[in-house]
C-alpha positions, 0 to 999 in steps of 0.5 A: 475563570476559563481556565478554572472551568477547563481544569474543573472538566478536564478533572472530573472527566479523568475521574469518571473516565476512571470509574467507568472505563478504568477497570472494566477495560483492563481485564477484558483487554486481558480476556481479549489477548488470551482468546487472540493467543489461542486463535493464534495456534489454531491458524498457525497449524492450519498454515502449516498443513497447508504448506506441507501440501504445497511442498509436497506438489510436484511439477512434470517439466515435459507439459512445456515440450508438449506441441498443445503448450507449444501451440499457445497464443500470446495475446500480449498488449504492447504500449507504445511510447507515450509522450514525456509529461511537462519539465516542470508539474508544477509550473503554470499551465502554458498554452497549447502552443508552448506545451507541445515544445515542452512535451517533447524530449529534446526540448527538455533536454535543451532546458536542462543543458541550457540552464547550466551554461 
């Protein structure tokens, strides 16, 4: 009885589907691309313009010999060297004391090298 209702909806949805949005989509789906198309040619000639400008610039290489660029300041980060993560992410959380042995390189490289002997 199930299965008999299933098949009865599933019927009259491909018919409706059918009737109401069967033949309107097609053609505005073709409507659609034909406007999509003739976009297309407005924004690939606008791109193209745009980089015959970019080729057309030109770059005087004595500004990097100049003593006011020679006076620029680098306000550069350095990151110092953070701890190395745990041997294994998806191990149980050890406690603070175990998890300081296995923060560190050598005791990571001991694990590996260990694990083979």
């Amino acid at each position: 009885m199930i299965a008999v209702i299933c098949v009865a909806t599933l019927v009259a949805g491909y018919f409706l589907y059918g009737q109401v949005g069967g033949g309107s989509s097609s053609s505005a789906s073709l409507t659609s691309t034909a406007a999509d198309q003739s976009g297309s040619g407005q924004a690939g000639s606008s791109l193209v313009v745009a980089l015959q400008r970019l080729k057309s610039v030109t770059l005087d290489a004595s500004i990097f010999s100049n003593n006011t660029f020679q006076s620029l300041t680098d306000f550069g980060v350095v990151i110092p060297p953070q701890q190395l993560g745990r041997p294994n992410p998806f191990s149980p959380i050890a406690t603070t004391s175990n998890l300081t042995n296995a923060v560190t390189l050598p005791s990571v490289i001991k694990t590996f090298s260990g694990a083979g002997q």
